[in-house]
VEXDREN-2710 file (C-alpha; in Angstrom, 1 decimal):
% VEXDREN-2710
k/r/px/py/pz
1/UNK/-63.6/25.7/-19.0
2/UNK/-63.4/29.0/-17.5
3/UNK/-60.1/31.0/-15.8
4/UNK/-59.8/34.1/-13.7
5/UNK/-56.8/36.0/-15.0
6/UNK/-54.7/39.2/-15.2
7/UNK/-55.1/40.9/-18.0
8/UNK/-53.3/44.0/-19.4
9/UNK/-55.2/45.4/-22.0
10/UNK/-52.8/48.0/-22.3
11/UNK/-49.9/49.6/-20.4
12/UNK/-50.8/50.7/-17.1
13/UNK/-54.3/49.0/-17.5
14/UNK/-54.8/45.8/-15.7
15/UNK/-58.1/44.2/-15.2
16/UNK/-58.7/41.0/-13.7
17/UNK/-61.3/38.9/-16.3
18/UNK/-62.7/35.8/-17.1
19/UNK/-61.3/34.2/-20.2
20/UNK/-62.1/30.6/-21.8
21/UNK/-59.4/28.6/-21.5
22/UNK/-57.9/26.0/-24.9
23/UNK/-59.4/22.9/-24.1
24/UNK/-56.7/20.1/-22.8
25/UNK/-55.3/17.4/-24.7
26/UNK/-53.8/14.1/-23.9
27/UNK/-50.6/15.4/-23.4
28/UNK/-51.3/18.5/-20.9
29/UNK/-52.2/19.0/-17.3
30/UNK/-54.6/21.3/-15.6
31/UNK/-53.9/23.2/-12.9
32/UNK/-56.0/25.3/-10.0
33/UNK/-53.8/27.8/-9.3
34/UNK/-53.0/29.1/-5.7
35/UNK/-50.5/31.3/-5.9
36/UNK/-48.5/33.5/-8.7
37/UNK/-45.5/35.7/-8.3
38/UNK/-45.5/39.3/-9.7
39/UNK/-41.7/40.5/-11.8
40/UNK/-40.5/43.5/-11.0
41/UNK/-38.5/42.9/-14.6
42/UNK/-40.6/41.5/-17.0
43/UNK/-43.7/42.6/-15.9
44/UNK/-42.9/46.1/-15.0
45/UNK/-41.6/46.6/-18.2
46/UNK/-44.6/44.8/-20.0
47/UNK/-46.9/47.1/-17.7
48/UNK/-45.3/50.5/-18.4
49/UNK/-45.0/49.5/-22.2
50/UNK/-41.2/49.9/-22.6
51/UNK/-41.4/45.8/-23.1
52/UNK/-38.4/45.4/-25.8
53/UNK/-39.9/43.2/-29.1
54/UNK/-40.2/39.6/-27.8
55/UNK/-41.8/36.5/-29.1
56/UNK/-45.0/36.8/-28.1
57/UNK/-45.3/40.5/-27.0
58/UNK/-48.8/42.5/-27.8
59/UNK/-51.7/43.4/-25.6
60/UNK/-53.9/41.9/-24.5
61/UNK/-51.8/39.9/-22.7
62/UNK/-52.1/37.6/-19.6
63/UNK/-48.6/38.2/-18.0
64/UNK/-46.7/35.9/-15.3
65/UNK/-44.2/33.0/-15.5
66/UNK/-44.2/31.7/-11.7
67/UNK/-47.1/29.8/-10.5
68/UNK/-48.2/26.7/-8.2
69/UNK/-51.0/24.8/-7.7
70/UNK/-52.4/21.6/-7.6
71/UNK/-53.3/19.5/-10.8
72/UNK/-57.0/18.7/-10.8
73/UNK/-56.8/17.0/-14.4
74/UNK/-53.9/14.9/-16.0
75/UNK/-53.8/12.2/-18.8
76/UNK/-53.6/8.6/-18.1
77/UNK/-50.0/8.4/-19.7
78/UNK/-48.8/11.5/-17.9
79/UNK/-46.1/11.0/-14.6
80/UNK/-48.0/13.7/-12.8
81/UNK/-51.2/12.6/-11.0
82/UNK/-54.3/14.4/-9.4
83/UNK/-53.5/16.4/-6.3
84/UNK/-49.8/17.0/-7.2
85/UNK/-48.4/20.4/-6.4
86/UNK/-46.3/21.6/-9.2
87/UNK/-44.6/24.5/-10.5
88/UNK/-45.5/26.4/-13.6
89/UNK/-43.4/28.8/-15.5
90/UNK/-46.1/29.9/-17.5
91/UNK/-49.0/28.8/-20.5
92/UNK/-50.4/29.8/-23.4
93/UNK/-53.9/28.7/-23.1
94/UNK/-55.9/31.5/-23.2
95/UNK/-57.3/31.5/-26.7
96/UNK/-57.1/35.1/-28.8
97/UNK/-55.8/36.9/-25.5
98/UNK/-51.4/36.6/-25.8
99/UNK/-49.9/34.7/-22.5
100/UNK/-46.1/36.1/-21.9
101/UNK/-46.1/34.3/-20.0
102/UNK/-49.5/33.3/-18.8
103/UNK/-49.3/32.4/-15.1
104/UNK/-51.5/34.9/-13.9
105/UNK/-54.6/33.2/-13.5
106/UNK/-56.7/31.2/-11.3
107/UNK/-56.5/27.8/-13.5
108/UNK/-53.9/26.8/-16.3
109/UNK/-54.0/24.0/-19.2
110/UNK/-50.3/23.6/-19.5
111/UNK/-48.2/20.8/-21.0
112/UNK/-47.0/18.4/-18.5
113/UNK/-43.4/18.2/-19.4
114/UNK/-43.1/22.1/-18.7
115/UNK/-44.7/21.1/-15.1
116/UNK/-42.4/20.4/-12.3
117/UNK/-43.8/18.5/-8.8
118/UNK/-42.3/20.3/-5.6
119/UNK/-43.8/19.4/-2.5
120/UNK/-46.4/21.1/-1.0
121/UNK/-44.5/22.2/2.3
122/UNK/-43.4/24.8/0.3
123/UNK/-46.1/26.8/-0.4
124/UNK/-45.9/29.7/-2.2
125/UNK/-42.1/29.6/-2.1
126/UNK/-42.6/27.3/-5.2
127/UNK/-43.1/30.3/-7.2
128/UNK/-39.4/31.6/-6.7
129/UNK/-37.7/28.3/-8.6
130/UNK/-38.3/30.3/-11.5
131/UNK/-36.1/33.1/-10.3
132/UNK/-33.4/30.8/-8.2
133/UNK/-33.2/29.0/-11.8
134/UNK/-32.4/32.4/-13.6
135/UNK/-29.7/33.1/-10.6
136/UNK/-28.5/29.9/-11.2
137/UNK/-28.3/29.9/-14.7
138/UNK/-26.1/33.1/-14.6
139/UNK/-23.7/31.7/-12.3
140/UNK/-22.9/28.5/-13.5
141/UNK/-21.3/29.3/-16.7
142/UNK/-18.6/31.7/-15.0
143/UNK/-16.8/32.6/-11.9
144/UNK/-18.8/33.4/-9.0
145/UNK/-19.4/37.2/-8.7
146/UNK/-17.2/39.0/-6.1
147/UNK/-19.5/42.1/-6.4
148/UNK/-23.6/41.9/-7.0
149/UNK/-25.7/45.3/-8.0
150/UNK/-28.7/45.0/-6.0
151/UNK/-30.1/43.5/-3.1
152/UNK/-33.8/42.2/-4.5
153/UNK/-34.8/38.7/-5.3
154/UNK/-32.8/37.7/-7.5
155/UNK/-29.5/39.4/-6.4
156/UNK/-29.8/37.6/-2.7
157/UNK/-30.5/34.3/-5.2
158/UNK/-27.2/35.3/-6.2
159/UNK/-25.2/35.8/-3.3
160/UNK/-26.9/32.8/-1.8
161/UNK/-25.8/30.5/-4.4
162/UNK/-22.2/32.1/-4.2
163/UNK/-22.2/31.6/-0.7
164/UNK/-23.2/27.7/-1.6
165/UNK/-20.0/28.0/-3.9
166/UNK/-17.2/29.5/-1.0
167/UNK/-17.8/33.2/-2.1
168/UNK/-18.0/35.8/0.0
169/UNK/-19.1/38.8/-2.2
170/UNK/-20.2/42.1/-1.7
171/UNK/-23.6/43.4/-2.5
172/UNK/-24.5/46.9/-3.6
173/UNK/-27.7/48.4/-2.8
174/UNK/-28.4/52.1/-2.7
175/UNK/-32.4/51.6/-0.8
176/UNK/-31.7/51.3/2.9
177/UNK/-34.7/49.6/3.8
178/UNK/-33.2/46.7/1.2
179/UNK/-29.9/46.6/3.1
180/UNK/-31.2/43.6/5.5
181/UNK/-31.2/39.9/5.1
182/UNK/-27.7/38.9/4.2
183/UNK/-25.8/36.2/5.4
184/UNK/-22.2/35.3/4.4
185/UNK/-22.1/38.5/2.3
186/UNK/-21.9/42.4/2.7
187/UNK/-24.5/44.8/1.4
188/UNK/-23.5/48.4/1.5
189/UNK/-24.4/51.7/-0.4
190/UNK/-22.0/52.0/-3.5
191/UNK/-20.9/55.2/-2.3
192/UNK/-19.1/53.1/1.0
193/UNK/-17.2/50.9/-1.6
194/UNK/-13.7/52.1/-2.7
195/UNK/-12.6/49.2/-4.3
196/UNK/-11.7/49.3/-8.2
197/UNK/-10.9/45.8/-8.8
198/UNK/-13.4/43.5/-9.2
199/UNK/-12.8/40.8/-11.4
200/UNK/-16.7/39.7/-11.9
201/UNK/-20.0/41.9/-11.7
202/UNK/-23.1/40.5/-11.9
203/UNK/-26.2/43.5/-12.2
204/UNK/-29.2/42.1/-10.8
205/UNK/-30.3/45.7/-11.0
206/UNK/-32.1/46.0/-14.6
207/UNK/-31.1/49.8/-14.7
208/UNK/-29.7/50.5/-18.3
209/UNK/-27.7/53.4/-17.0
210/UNK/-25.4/51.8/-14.1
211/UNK/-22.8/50.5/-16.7
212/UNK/-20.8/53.3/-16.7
213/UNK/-20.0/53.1/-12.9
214/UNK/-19.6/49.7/-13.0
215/UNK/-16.8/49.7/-15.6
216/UNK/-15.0/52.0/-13.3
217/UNK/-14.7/49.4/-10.7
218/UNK/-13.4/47.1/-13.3
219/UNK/-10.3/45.1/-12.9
220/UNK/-8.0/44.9/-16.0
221/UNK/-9.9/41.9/-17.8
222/UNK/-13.1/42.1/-15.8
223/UNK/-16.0/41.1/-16.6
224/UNK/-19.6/42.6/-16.0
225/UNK/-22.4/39.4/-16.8
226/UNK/-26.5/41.2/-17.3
227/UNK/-28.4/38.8/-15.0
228/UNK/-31.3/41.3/-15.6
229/UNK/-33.4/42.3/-18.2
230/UNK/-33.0/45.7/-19.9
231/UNK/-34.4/47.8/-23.1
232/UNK/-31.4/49.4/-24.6
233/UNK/-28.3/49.4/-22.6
234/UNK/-25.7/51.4/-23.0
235/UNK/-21.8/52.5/-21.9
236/UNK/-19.3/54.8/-23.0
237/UNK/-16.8/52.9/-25.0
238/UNK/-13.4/54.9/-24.1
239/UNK/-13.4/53.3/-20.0
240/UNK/-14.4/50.1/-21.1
241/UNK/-11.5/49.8/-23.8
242/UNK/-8.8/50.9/-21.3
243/UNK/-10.3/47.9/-18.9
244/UNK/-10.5/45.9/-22.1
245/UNK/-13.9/44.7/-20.1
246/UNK/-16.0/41.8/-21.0
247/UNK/-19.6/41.9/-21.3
248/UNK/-22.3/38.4/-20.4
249/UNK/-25.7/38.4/-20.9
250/UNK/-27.3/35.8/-18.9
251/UNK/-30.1/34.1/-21.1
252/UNK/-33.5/32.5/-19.9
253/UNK/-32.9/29.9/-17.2
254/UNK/-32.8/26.0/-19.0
255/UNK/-34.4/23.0/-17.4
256/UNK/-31.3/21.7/-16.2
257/UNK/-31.1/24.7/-14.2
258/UNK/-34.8/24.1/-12.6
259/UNK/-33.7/21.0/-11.7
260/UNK/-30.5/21.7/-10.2
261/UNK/-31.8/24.6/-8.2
262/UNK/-35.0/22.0/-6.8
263/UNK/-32.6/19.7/-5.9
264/UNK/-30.6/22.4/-3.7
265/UNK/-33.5/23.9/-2.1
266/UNK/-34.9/20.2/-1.0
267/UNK/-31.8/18.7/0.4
268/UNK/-31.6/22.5/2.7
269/UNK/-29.1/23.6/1.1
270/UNK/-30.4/26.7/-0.7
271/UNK/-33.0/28.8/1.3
272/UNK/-36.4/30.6/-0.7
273/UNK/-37.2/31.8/2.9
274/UNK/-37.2/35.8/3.6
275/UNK/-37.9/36.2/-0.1
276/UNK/-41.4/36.8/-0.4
277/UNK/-42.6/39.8/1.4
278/UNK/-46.5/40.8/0.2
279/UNK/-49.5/39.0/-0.7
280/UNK/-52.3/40.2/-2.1
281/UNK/-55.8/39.4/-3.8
282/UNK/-55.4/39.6/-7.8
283/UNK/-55.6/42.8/-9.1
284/UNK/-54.0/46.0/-10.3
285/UNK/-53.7/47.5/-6.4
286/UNK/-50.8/44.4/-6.1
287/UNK/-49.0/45.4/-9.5
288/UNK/-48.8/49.1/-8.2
289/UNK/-47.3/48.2/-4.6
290/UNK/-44.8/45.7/-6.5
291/UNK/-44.0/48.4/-8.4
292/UNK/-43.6/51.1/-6.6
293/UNK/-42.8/50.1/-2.6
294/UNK/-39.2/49.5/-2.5
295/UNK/-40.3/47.3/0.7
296/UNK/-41.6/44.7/-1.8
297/UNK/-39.0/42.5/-2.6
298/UNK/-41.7/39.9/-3.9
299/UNK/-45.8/40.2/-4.3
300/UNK/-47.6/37.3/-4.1
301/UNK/-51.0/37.0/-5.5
302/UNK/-53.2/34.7/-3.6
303/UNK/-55.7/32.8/-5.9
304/UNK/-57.6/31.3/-2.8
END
């Protein structure tokens, strides 16, 4: 059984290719694929080659860890059937070629239990549970934040889910063009924002040099949680020992998180809506414009 998938051979080479996919067992579903998200985190870093070690990491590599589809196979014993629509955070099913994390392609073998059914009304807003579970997962294990760095996907996942929780917090974002969409919140450029105080940060940002300034706007006590991913951080110790800051690195999302966050988004009370703002065909035109167009809060790749 054959796949269409992304491939990056290298950094900054991406080729779409037909790969054999691991032949299913008892225990796993397959899926045709109709749509895939593209990270401006992961993948941007995987796709310039300043990828930190990870499990899995090495080229070639089929990249990717938010896709939905419909299942066209599934074991007898499985709870899934034929014709569900499911979200996949990823597979490994691509033989010799490295999946981190292998949602980028046309049709996935993928165990069932790491499938999740959603229904099909919502399109290719399925893709974002994986990033509503990662804003959820930051979120829950502290106070909500009462300032956000940045105003992409996953910081408006933020503020949303604050919002859900009775905050009202503030949202830097220097881009203009990014500055729209909020509701129940403010999003302003940092350089509008006197305030000194904050009690919690939470950097949806990803930029390894922004600590600095954000320790300055550090209450006594205050804390400043990583809700992206970075390379190598860094600060300057002397500010953050007169704040006496704390630092929280928010770890991958857990299924309890998935679940929580489906639940929210199917009884209305969390929105995926104004999220997604490009679609393309597979290729590497859709990685550059997600890359590079600040208009692109998230690119959608269109397997159909």
């Amino acid at each position: 059984m054959q796949t269409q998938a992304i491939i990056f051979q290298r950094p900054r080479q991406v080729e779409l290719a037909e790969l054999v996919l691991n032949q299913p067992g008892e225990a796993d579903l397959v899926v045709l694929v109709e749509y895939s998200g593209i990270s401006t985190g992961t993948e941007r870093l995987l796709w310039s080659g300043t990828m930190p070690d990870f499990p899995g990491m090495g080229y070639p590599l089929v990249p990717g860890y938010e896709a939905a589809g419909r299942v066209i196979e599934a074991g007898k014993a499985q709870a899934h059937r034929v014709g569900d629509y499911v979200f996949v955070p990823g597979a490994a099913c691509f033989g010799p070629v490295r999946g981190l994390f292998g949602a980028s392609a046309s049709r996935l073998v993928v165990p069932a239990a790491r499938a999740v059914t959603v229904q099909p009304s919502w399109g290719p807003n399925a893709v974002l549970l994986a990033l509503a579970a990662t804003a959820f997962h930051a979120s829950s294990a502290a106070a909500q934040p009462d300032l956000i760095i940045g105003h992409g996907v996953v910081g408006r996942l933020l503020a949303r889910i604050a919002v859900l929780n009775g905050a009202a917090p503030t949202v830097w974002e220097t881009n203009p063009i990014r500055r729209e969409g909020a509701a129940g919140y403010t999003v302003i450029a940092p350089e509008d924002d006197g305030r000194k105080n904050y009690q919690h940060i939470y950097d949806a940002s990803g930029s390894e040099t922004i600590l600095d300034s954000l320790i300055q706007r550090l209450a006594p006590g205050g804390e400043i949680t990583l809700a992206g991913f970075y390379n190598r951080p860094s600060f300057a110790f002397a500010p953050a020992f007169m704040r006496e800051a704390k630092f929280r690195i928010a770890a991958q999302w857990q299924p309890s998180d998935l679940a929580a966050v489906q639940a929210l988004v199917e009884d209305g009370r969390l929105s995926l809506d104004g999220l997604i703002t490009h679609h393309a065909a597979p290729g590497g035109a859709a990685y550059e414009t997600a890359f590079e167009d600040a208009a692109c809060l998230k690119m959608i790749l269109d397997w159909n």
